[in-house]
N, C-alpha and C positions, 0 to 999 in steps of 0.2 A: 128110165131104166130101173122096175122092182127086180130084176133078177140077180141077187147077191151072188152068187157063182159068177155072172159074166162081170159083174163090176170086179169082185176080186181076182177073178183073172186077167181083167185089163189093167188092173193098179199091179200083179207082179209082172206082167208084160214091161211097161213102163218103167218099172225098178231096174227089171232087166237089163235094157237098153241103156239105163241113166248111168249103171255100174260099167257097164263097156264103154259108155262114153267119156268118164269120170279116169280108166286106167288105158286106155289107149294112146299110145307114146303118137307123139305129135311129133312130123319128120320137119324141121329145120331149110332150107335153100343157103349156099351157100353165096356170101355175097362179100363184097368188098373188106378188108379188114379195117379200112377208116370208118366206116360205115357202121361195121361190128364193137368198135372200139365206142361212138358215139353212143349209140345202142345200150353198151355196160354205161356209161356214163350217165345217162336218162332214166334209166333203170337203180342202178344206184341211189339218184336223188330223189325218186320216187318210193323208196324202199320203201318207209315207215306208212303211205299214204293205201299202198298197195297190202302192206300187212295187217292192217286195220278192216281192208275191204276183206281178206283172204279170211279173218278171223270171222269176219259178218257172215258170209258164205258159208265156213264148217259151221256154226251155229244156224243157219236156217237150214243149211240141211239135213241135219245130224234131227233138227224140230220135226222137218218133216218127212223124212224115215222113222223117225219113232210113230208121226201120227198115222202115216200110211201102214206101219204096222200094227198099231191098235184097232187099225180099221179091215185089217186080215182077218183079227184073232175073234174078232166077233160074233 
């Protein structure tokens, strides 16, 4: 692929799609409340394991949104 129009239109495509998938509310089922209760409970002890991962995450993507942007402005 030499053609930099179609590659940068397929990387804001991609962007596109990555931001609708990134803010789209995710719908819940609703299920037992012992269940629900267990659920916060695993979640809870899991917290700091998960915020470590959550912080890896904004940091890889926050990298590469900037490089996909550098790679626009070209």
């Amino acid at each position: 692929m030499d053609n930099p129009i179609l590659q940068k239109t397929i990387i804001i495509f991609i962007l596109i799609l990555w931001v609708i998938d990134e803010f789209r509310v995710r719908k819940r089922k609703c299920s037992d409340p012992a269940i629900e209760a267990a659920d916060a409970r695993e979640r809870h002890e899991w917290r700091y394991l998960r915020w470590g991962f959550r912080t890896i995450q904004v940091a890889a993507t926050v990298y590469i949104f900037v490089q996909l942007i550098q790679v626009l402005l070209r």
